[in-house]
Structure formats: C-alpha cells, structure tokens
N, C-alpha and C positions, 0 to 999 in steps of 0.2 A: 488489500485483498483478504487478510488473515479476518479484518473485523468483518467486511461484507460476507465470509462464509460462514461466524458464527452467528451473524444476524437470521442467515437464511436457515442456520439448522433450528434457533431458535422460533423461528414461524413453522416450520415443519413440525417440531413439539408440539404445538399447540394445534394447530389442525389435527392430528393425529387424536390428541384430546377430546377433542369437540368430537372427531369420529368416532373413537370410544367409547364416551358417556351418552352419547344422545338417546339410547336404551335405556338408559337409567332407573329406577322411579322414582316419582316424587317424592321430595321430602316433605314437601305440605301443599296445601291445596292455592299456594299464593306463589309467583312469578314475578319476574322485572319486565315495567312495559313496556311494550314497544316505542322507541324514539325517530318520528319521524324530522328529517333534515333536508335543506336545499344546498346541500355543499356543492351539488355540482347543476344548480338555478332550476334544478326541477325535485319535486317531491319522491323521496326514498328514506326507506328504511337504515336506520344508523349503523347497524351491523351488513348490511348488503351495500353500503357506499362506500367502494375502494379508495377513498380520501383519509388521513389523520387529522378525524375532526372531534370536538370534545362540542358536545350540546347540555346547554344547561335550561331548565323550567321555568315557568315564572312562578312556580310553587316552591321549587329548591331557591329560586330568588328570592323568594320573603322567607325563607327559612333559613337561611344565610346574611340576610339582613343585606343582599347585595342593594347596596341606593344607588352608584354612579357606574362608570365603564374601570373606572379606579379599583373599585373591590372585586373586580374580577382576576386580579394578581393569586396565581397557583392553583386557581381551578382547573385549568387544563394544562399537564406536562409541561415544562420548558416556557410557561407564560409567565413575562414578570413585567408590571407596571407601578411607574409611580411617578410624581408631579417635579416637574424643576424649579421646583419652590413656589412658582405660581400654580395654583388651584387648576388654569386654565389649561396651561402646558404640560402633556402627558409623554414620558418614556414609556413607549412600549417595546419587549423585548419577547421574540419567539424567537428558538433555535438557534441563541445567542448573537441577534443579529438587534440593533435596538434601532427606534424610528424616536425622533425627538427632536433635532432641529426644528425650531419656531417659525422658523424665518420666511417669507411668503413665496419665496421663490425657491426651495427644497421642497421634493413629494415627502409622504412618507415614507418608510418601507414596509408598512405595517396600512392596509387602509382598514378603513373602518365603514359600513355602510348600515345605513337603516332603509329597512324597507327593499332592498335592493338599489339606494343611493349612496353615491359613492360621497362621502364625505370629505372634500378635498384640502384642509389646511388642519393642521395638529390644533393649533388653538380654539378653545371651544368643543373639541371632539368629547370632553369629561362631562356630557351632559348627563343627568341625573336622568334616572329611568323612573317615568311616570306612571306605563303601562304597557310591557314589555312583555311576549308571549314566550319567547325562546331565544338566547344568546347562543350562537356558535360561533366558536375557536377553530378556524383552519390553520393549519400549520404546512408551513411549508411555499414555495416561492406559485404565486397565483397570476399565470401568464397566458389563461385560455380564454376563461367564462367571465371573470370578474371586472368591472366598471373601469378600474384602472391597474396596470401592472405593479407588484410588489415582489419583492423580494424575500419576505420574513414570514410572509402569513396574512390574515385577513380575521377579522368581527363583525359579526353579522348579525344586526340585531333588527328580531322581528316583532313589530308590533302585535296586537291583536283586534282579532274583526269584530265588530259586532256582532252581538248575537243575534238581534232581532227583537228580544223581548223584555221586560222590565226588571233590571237586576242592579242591585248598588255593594257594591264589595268598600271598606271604607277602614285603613289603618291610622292608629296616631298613637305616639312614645312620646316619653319624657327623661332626657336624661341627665348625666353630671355635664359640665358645663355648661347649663341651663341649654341643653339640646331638646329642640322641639321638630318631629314632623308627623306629617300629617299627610295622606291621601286617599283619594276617592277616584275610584270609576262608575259612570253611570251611563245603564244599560237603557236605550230610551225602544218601545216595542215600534216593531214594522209600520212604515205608513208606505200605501203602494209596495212598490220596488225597492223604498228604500229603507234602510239601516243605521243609526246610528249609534254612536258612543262617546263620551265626553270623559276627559280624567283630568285632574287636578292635584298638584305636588308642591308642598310649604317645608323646605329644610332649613332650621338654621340653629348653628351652636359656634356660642363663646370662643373666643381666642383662647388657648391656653398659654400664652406667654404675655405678659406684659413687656410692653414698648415703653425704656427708658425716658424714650423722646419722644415719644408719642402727642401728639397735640401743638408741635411745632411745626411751621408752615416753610415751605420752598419754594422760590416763585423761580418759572423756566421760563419765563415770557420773552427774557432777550436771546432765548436760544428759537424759542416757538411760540408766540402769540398763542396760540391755540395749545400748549400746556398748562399757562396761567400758573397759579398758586397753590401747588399739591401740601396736604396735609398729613402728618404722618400719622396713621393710624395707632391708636391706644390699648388694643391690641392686638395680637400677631395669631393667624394659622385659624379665625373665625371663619364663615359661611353666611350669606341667606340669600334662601334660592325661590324661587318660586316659578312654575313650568306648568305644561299645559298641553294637550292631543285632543286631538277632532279627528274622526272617523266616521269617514262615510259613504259606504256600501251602495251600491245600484244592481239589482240583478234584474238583466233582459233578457230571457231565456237562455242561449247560448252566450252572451256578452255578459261579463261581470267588470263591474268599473269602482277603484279605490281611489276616495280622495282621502290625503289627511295631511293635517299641519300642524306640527308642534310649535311651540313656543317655550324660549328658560330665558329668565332674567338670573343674571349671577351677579351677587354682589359678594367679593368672598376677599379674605386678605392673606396675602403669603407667610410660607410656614417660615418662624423666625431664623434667621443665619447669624451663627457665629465663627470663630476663628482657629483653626488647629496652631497656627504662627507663619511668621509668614517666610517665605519661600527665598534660600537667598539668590536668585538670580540676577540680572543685572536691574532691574526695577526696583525687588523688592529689596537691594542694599539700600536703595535709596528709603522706603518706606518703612525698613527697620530702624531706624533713628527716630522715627516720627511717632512709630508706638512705646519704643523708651520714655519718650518726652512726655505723655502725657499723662501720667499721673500729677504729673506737676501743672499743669494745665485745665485738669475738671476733665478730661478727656477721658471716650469710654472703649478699647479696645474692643471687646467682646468677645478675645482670647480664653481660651481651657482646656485643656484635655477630656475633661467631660461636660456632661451637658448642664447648660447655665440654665438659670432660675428666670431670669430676664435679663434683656439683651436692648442694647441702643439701635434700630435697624429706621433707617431712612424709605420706609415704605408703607407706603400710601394704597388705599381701599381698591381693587381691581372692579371693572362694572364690564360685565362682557355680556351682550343678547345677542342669542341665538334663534332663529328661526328658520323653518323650512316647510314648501308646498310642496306634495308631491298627486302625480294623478296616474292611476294603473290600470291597462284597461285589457282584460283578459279573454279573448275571445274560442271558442272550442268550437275553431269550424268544422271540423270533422271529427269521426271518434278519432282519427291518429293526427289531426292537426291540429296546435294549440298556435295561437299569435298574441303575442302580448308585448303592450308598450308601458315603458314604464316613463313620466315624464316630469320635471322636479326642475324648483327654484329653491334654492338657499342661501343665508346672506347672515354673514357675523358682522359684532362691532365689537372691538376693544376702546374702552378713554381709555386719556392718557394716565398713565400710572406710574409709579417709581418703584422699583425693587432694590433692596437692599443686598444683591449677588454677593457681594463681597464682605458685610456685615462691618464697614464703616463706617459709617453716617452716624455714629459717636465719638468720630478722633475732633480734636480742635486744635488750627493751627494756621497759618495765615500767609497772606501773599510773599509778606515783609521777611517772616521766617524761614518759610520754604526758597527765597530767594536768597537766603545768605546759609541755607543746607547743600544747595547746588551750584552755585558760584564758584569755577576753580580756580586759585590761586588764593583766599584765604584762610588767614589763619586760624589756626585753633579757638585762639584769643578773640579774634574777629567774629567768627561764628558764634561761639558763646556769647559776644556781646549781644550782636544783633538776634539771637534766639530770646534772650530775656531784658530786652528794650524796655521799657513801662507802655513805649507807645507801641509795638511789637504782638505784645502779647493777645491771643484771642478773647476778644468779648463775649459776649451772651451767647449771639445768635453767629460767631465766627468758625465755622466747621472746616472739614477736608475731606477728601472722598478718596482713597485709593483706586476705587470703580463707580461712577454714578452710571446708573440704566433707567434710561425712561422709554417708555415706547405708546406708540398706539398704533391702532392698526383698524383692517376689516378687509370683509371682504364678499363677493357676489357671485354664486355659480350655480349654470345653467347645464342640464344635462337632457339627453333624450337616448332613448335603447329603443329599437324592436330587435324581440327576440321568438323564434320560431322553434318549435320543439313537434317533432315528427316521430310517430312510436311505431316501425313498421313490425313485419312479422319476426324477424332475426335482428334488428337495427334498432337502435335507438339516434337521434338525431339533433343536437340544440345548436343555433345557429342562429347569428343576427350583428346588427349593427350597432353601434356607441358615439355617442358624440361629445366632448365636455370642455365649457366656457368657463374660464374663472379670470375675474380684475381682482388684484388685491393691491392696495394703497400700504405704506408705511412708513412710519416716521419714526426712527431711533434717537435718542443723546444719548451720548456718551460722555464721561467726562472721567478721564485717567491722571491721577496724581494731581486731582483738582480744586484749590482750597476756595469755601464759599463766602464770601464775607457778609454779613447779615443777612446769612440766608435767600441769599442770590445765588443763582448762577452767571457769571460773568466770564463772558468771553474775552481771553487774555492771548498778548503772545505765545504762552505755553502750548497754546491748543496747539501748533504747528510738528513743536519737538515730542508731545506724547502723544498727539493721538486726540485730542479731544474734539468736539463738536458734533453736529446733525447730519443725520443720515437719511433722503429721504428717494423712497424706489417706489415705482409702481409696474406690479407684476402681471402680464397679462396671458394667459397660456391657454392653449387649444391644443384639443387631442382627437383623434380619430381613428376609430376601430372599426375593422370586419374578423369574428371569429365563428370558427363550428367545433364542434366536436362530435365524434364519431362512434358510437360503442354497437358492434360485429357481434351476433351471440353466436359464435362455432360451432356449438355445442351448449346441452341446455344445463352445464358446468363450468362453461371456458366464455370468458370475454376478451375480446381487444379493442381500446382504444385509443383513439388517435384525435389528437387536441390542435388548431393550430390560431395563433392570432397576429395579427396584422397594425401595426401600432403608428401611428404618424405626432409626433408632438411638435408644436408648434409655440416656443416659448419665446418673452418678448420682456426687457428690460428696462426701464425707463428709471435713470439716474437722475435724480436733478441737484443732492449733493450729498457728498460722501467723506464723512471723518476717517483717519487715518487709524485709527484704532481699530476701524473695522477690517483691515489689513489687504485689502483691495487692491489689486491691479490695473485695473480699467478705473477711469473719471469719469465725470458726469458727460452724458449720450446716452444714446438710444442704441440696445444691442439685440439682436435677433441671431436666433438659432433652431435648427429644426433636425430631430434623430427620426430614423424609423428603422423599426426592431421588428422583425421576428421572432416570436415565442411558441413555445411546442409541450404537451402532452403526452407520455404513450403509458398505456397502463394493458397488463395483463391480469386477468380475473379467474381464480379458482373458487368456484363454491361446491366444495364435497360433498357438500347434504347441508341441509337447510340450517344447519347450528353453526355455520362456518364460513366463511371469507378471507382469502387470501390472495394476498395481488403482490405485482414488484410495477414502479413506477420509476419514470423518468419524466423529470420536468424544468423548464426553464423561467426564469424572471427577469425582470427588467425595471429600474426606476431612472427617470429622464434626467441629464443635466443640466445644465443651466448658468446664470450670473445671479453669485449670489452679493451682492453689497459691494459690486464693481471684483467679486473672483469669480475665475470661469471656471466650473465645473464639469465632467463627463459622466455619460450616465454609468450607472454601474449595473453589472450584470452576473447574475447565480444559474448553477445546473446543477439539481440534484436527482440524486438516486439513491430510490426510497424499497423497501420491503416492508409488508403489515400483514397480521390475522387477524380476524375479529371472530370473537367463539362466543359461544353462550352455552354451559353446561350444564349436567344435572336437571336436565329440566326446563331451563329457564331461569334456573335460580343465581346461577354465578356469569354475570358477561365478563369478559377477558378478554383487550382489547391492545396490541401489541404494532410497533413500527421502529426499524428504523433505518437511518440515513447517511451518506455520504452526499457534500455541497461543496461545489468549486465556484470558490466568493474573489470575483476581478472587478476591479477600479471602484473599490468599497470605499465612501466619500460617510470622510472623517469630519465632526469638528474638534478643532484644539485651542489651547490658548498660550500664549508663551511670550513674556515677559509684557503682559497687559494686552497683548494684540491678537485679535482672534484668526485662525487657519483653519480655510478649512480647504478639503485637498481630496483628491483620489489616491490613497492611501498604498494600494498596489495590490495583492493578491491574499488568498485567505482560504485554508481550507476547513470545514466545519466537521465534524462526525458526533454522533449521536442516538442514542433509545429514547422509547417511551413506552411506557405499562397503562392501562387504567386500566381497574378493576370494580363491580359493584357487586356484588353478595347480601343474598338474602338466606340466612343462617334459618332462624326461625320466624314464625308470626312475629311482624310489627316488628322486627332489627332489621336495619340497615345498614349495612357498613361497608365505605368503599374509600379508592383512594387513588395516589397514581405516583407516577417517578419521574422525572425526565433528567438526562442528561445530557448537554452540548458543549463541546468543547471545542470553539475554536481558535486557531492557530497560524498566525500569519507568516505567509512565508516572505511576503515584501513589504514594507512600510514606511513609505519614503515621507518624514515629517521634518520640514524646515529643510528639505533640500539633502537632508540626512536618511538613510535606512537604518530604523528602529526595531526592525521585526524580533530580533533577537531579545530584547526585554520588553517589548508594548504586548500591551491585555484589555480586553474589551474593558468598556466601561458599564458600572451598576451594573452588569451580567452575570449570574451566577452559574456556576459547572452543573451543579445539582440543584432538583427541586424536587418538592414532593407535598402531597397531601395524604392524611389520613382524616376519616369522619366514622362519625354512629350517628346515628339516631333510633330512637325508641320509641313506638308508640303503641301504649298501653291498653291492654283490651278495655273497651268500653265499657260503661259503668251503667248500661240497663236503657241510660236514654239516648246515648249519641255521642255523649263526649267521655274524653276520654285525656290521660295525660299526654303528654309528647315532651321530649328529650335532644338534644344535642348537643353532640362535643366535637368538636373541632380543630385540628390542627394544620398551619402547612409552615412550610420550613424550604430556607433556602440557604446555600452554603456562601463563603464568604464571597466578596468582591471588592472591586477596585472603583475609586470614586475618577482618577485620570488616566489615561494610554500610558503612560511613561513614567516612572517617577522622579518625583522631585530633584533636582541636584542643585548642590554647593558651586557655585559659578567658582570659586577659586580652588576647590583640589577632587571636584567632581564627585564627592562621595553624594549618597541617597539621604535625604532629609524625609522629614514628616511620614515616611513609610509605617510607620504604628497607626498613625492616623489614617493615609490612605486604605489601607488594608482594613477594610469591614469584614466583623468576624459572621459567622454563618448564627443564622438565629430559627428558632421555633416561632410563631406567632399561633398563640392558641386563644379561641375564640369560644361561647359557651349559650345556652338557651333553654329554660324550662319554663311550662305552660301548661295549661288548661285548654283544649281547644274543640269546637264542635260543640258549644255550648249550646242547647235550643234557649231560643228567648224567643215566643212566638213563633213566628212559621219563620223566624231567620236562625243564624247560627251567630253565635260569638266568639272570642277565646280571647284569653290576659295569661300575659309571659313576662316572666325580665330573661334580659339579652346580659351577656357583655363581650366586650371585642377586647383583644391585648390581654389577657386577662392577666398576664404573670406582669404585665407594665413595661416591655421591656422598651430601653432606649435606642433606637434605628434612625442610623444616617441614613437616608434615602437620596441628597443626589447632595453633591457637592462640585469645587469648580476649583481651579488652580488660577486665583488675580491676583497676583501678588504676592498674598497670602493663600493659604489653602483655608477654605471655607467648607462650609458642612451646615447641612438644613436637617434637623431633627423632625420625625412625624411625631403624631401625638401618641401619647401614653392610653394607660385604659381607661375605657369608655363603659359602662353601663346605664342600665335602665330598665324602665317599663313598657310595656307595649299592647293595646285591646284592639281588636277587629271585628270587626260584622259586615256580613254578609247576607242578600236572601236575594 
C-alpha cells in the first residue's frame, strides 16, 4: 500500500507539472516530434496512449547501430536481452520476468510480432532488422489486443511501406574482427495500384575466440542418422547473415492490401563457454576427479576465474532459416468503421548442431577409466592402476563430455486475425477474432558423464544410470481467440476502459523418445491438454490539457501449459496494477514519461538444473513491484539528450524446486533490479550546404545479477560454493559515433562515421548454467569501425 501511494503522488507531480508549464515560452523555435504508436492495434499518439510503451525510429535505429532484436537490451526501462550462448536463442527480460526456454512446447512470456504476427517459438525470433520503420516495447502483461497471451510484455516491430516512388537509401561498415555489412532499400515508383519495396541485409564478423579443438569432427549417426558428422568450429561467437523483405502495397480506394515476405539465412557460431569450477553435488563429485586428471592427459578443462583467451568448446557452426508471408488487408468501410485482416505463414529450420553448454568437450578420458572411477568396492590401488593402464589411457580422438547438447529442430505456423475498429461519437471500439497453427518437430542428444572414444558418440549402459540419450517430440498447438476492447469518452478529459479476451489453447504432445536427463515424467505417448483463460483490461484516463496523460490500470496475463520432454506443465498466470503520466513540458521541449507497478506472479514455470537433470516446474507464487522514468530533452538547437530508469524487483513468496520450498534464498535469473540509459547527441549547425556534423554518446548500465535460482552448495556440509562467480557484478556498457552526414553528392545525400560499441572493453557474462560445473559464456569485447550511406 505504502509504495502504491507514493507511486500515485508521484504521477500527481507530474501532471501538475505539465499543468504548470504549458504557458510557458519557448525556449527555441525547435520541439520533440510527435510519435505516433499501435500499442493498443490502432494508430495514437505516444503521449495520449495509456500503455507503458517505449517506441523507437528507424533513424534512432541506424544511429544506435541497432542490427538485430538483441541490441534492443535497455532502450526501454526494465528491458534486458541476451543469447543463451546460441546466436538463435534469446532471454528476453521485462519487469523482471525473462522468456527463454527453447524448447518447442513452452510459449514465451515475452512475444514478439512483426507486422502484427505473432511470432510463435524463441528460436529464430533474433532476426536482424533489414528494414524496420518503428520498434515498440510494451511492458507489462498483454492479455487483450495482442496475437497471443503474455505475461512480461510484447515487441512490436514494424516494417515500412513503400513509398511509391524511386528512392534507394544504402548503408555499409567495416569493422575490427573483419566485420562487414552492408544494406539497401529500394524504393521502386507506383505502377497502377501498386507499390513496392525491396531491401537487402549482408552481416557478418570473425569469431573472437579461437576453438582449441576446432576442426575436429564428432559423428552422432549411431544416436541420429540424421546428425551425421558435426564439425567443431575454428572459431567461436562469429555471424553471417544475409536477409531480405518484399513489400507490396495495393491501394483500392477504400481497400488497402499488405503483402510482404522476409527471408534471413543464419549462419552464426556460439559465443565460447568456459568453467567457474565445478559444483560439488552429487555428479559433480564424480566429475571433480576427472578435471584433476587431466593435465596429465592432454586434457583441456576451460577452468578460470576470469576470462580465457581460448577455450576447447565442442561446437559446431549453427544454420537456422527463417521465413515468413504475411498478407493485410485494410478496408475503411465507413468513416467510423475499419475491418482488417491480417493473414501469415511462417516456418523456421534449425540443422543439427552441437553446443558446448557445459564447456567440456576438451577433457579426455575413457570408457576403461571412467569405469574404474565409479566402480564401488575398489581400491585406491586398483583405481590408480586402472586410471594409468598404457591400454587405458585416452588417444587422439578419446574425449568426455560432462554435458553433450545436440539438437535440431523447426518449425511451421499458421495464423489468421480479423480485427474490427469502430470510432463512434464518445466510444472507441477494437474488436475481433485470432486463430494460430503451429507443428514443431525436435530432436535432442544429450549425453551426461559421457566419454567419446574416437570421437563417437556411443551408446553405452551408462545412458540408463545418467541420463543419456535422444529425445524426440513433436509439438502441435492451437489457439483461439475472441477479444474487444472498450474505450467510453465520459467526458472530453476522462476515459474508461474495459479489455476482455477469450483464449482456448489446444496443445498436443507427441513423444516418441525420451532420455532420462531430460528429467521427465511421462514416456513415450501421445498427450493432449486444453486451458481456457480469461484475460481482462480496465484503464482509467485523465488528460488535463493536451501536455498530459494520466491513467491507473489493471490488467491480466496468461501463458499456456503444456508437456515439455515428457513434464507436465501448468499455465501460469499475472495481475497487475499499474499507474503512469506522460507530460511534455516547456513547450514541447522536455517529454517525461512516468509508470509504475504492482504484479501478482502464480504458477511462474521455472527451468532448473540440478545434478545434470533438467526441472522444469511451476515454481509457486511471486510478487513483483516496480518504476519507470523516460525522459527526452531538447536543451538547445541540435542537443538531444535523454534517458530512462527502471526498476523491478521481484520476490518470491513460494518456490517449490525438487519437491523442496526455496523462496527464502532463489533470485531470478540474468535479471537485473536496476537499469538505465543515458544518451546525447549533437548535431552541428550546417555548414552552408546541408551537411553538417553529428555526435553521439551513449550509455546504459544495468546492476548486478545472478546466472542460477539458487546457489551452489557442498553436498557434504551444505555451505555456498562458486557464489563470487555466480554473482555478476552490475556494469556500464558505453557505446559512441561521430560523423559527417547530409553530404550532397548530386541530387543524393551521403554521410561517413566511425562507430564503436563496449568502448571501455568491458568483460560481461551474459548467460550461464549450473551442469555439473558452473559454466559462463562471455559476450564480445569492443567493437569499432567505419561506416558511409547514401541516399536520394
């Protein structure tokens, strides 16, 4: 109660403000522009949309150097993203809630749509942005309007239209670790009715780590025919990407109709893992003798406290293609009635691939040895012998795996919306139907405490007592929606609305075989399960005068349960209660942009891992509370300078993991309490013909985190291990850009910049994992370059 009333006195401040100032006079003859948003699937103004949504340009996009859905990490409040070592697979984290399970049978909680599609599987969702008109961040649980129910928030990225007439805009950089890219849009002029636009995206840079082992081969064939002979990559944490949009516009006088297809071919390799040490529970007793041993063996631990130069990692080049149709068809039958359908095919592939999770795919050690490590009853003498046998000892090609991961996957989904938007005299009205297909196929290895002898995988007795072997599911899920929303103008200051959705999931499991490692309940069968949820909206709306916006909301979320790898899941479910202002002061010149929140987080579905076998579970209850600030200011001509805050703290009140209740010490994971951005930029009066210089400095900063729910313990007197390493300290990430731009070169414009990102170099565990060993995947260090564009 004590935080909801100083939330609410501080929104009261701030309206009062904006009442204040809007007398004002200008301090210059220049203004912040207007941002127009579809956070609530119809176009409004950013300051009059009672949502906590942060929108970003596709001019602040290339002036940020944003390339993928990845560098969108702390542009808006409480937003934190980063890769689970693979390229493909993204943590996304809003309001301390993170979406990142891979697995084909978990939603996200976090979706992501382009175009108004909903983009149904995490893998693949890091597409690079080829031609991208506007990113928006909603925050907060999205249970009305939007494609499919979340709980954490939504990204919404919209393309852009054609224009109609002949224009080619065309960027390309070069930088340190021989990074190249390169892209173009081209603007083709009206023929008839119709519109088009064409763009084209080439990214790709150097591994910064070199692979020990790189260029050594693993064959899976007697686990999967269809994995064959993976090769480990030479080196670690590379790219090359190349992608593609078609746009194509039809206007019928009343009827407008959007087709467009993207295409990304990825071919990228995981950022390298190494080892903080390993964990001693009851596994990893077993696997601490085995990194003892290998110095005397040729064997490569990939053990440190800090970060290694190069690492041995068992991982092989990732290939994932993405594509997607979509077709939109907007028709404005009347002036107050809009209908529009919006209608989409999309379909991923992952090959198969190997990640080195655990970062041992450099120990060496052998069936013969590992057999007289675990054998009770002998002796000292005995084990010693049999460890240094002549015939015993590992050859060449004779490895061990603490954790092998292989996987492939893909997957096909079919969606269809009409959606109806009604503008009456006091009423506003959106309202319509949802419908969405997805098959997803997948095939896991796993292979726990697994030693490989000439670089084979071989299936052994062991696989029974650790966990080893294939996993292979196919997921097949249907959903179906009827939602409206309601917004009452009472008064031509006062709104109320009222949100309601209708959700039916329809998920369907198909086992056909299941290693034990994956920690599963259920065996191979067919399992069917079907929830349906109601989700709710209600928002009240003060606008004091046109410099001001204040609302207090309630709203609910929902993501579906399901069988994930033979565990049954339940969905889980959020209610939050939210207050916000949004002001613009002085003029125009300062927007100030305030929210915040209370969330009641039930049957919050965890994954864990604990003593090599993965959990995952509905965890029990969680309560969240939290702010947010943005700010942008225009001081004088050509400064800019803005920034933002957020903070989320939550705290669980039940945590039931391994049958046990944790609450009392578990902490989200990679979530941080605090985040924030600060920015400038400066652009210089013009120099007589157009161009002129330009400026920016950059920083955002987020405070420390935790890489597992729980930590570490000593299986024999229970104290905390590797807690120095767990605990990621809180860092600045400062980023930088000066340039020449607006160059005339004939009737076009040019400009030439260097960039650099990290600039202070700093070293950042971004996602780690507790198998055995506690592991840690570093991001890369700094980056700079060059960069020239043209335009006309």
């Amino acid at each position: 109660m004590r935080f909801s009333t100083l939330a609410l006195c501080g929104v009261s401040v701030l309206a009062t403000a904006a009442h204040a100032e809007q007398a004002g006079p200008p301090l210059d003859n220049t203004s912040l522009e207007e941002i127009v948003v579809t956070a609530q699937r119809r176009e409004e103004s950013l300051q009059k949309v009672p949502v906590a949504v942060t929108a970003i340009s596709s001019e602040q996009l290339d002036q940020m150097r944003i390339t993928n859905v990845k560098n969108l990490a702390g542009l808006a409040p409480s937003l934190q993203i980063n890769t689970q070592g693979l390229a493909s697979n993204p943590t996304i984290i809003i309001r301390g809630i993170a979406s990142g399970t891979s697995n084909n049978a978990v939603d996200p909680k976090v979706g992501i749509y382009l175009d108004g599609v909903y983009i149904g599987r995490t893998v693949g969702s890091v597409f690079d942005l080829a031609d991208i008109q506007r990113v928006e961040v909603l925050r907060g649980p999205q249970g009305t309007l939007f494609g499919r129910n979340a709980t954490s928030g939504a990204i919404s990225l919209v393309s852009a239209a054609p224009k109609g007439e002949w224009g080619l805009k065309a960027t390309g950089s070069y930088g340190n670790y021989d990074a190249w890219r390169g892209k173009a849009v081209l603007d083709l002029p009206a023929f008839g009715p119709f519109t088009v636009k064409l763009a084209y995206l080439h990214d790709q840079i150097d591994g910064d780590y070199t692979n020990l082992i790189g260029g050594k081969t693993f064959n899976l064939s007697l686990r999967d025919p269809s994995f064959g002979t993976q090769t480990y990559a030479k080196k670690l944490g590379g790219r090359n990407i190349d992608g593609g949009q078609i746009a194509v516009r039809g206007e019928f006088g009343s009827l407008v109709t959007d087709y467009r297809f993207d295409y990304t071919d990825s071919r990228s390799v995981a950022r390298p893992a190494q080892n903080f040490g390993v964990i001693p529970d009851q596994s990893g007793q077993i696997l601490a003798p085995i990194f003892a041993l290998q110095p005397l063996f040729g064997g490569i631990t990939n053990t440190s406290p800090t970060r290694l130069r190069a690492v041995a990692n068992a991982t092989s080049e990732e290939h994932v293609v993405t594509q997607g149709h979509s077709f939109t068809m907007t028709l404005n039958a009347t002036d107050r009635l809009t209908v529009k359908s919006i209608t989409a095919y999309r379909k991923f592939r992952q090959d198969p691939n190997l990640f080195d999770l655990a970062s041992t795919g450099g120990l060496r050690f052998t069936f013969a040895q590992f057999g007289a490590l675990i054998t009770p009853g002998l002796t000292p003498a005995q084990i010693q012998g049999a460890l240094f046998a002549p015939a015993n000892i590992p050859g060449p090609n004779d490895y061990f795996f603490s954790l092998l991961a292989a996987r492939k996957t893909s997957q096909r989904q079919f969606s269809q919306e009409v959606q109806f938007q009604i503008d009456g005299d006091n009423y506003d009205l959106t309202t319509g139907v949802f419908y969405f297909h997805e098959r997803s196929p997948a095939t896991d290895i796993l292979g726990v405490l697994q030693p490989m002898p000439g670089g084979v995988n071989v299936p052994s007795p062991l696989d029974a007592a650790f966990g080893s072997g294939v996993t292979r599911t196919l997921a097949i899920n249907d959903s179906w929606a009827g939602y409206g929303q309601l917004t009452y103008h009472l008064t031509d200051t006062f709104d109320v609305t009222a949100g309601l959705r209708g959700t039916i999931d329809d998920r369907e499991n198909v086992i056909s075989s299941v290693s034990g490692a994956q920690g599963g309940q259920l065996g191979v069968g067919t399992y069917k399960v079907s929830y349906k949820r109601l989700t709710y909206t209600g928002i009240a709306t003060w606008r004091p005068n046109s410099d001001a916006t204040v609302y207090a909301k309630v709203s609910s979320g929902y993501v579906a349960g399901g069988i994930l790898s033979g565990i049954a899941y339940k969905p889980e479910t959020l209610l939050a209660y939210e207050v916000g202002a949004k002001t613009q002061l002085f003029n125009n010149r300062l927007r100030l942009n305030a929210s915040a929140y209370i969330s009641d987080y039930k049957d919050l579905q965890t994954q864990n891992f604990i003593n090599g076998r993965q959990f995952f579970d509905n965890a029990g209850k969680a309560d969240i509370k939290g702010f947010e600030l943005e700010a942008e200011w225009l001081p004088v001509r050509g400064l800019m300078l803005s920034g933002n805050i957020g903070y989320a703290d939550l705290n669980y009140k039940t945590f039931i993991l391994n049958g046990v209740d944790v609450a009392s010490f578990a902490r989200t994971t990679y979530s941080s309490k605090w985040t924030g951005r600060l920015s400038a930029q400066y652009d210089a009066p013009d120099m007589g013909n157009g161009m002129h210089l330009q400026g920016r400095a950059e920083g955002r900063y987020r405070s420390h985190y935790f890489l597992t729910s729980t930590p570490q313990r000593n299986i024999l007197n229970g104290q905390t291990v590797l807690e120095e390493f767990n605990r990621r300290p809180g860092y600045w990430l400062v980023d930088g850009r000066f340039g020449l731009v607006d160059i005339p070169v004939g009737g076009a414009k040019a400009s030439v910049s260097a960039f650099g990102q990290n600039l202070f170099d700093k070293k950042i565990v971004s996602f780690g994992a507790s198998v055995l060993a506690l592991s840690g995947t570093y991001e890369r260090g700094r980056t700079y370059g060059v960069e020239l564009g043209f335009a006309f």
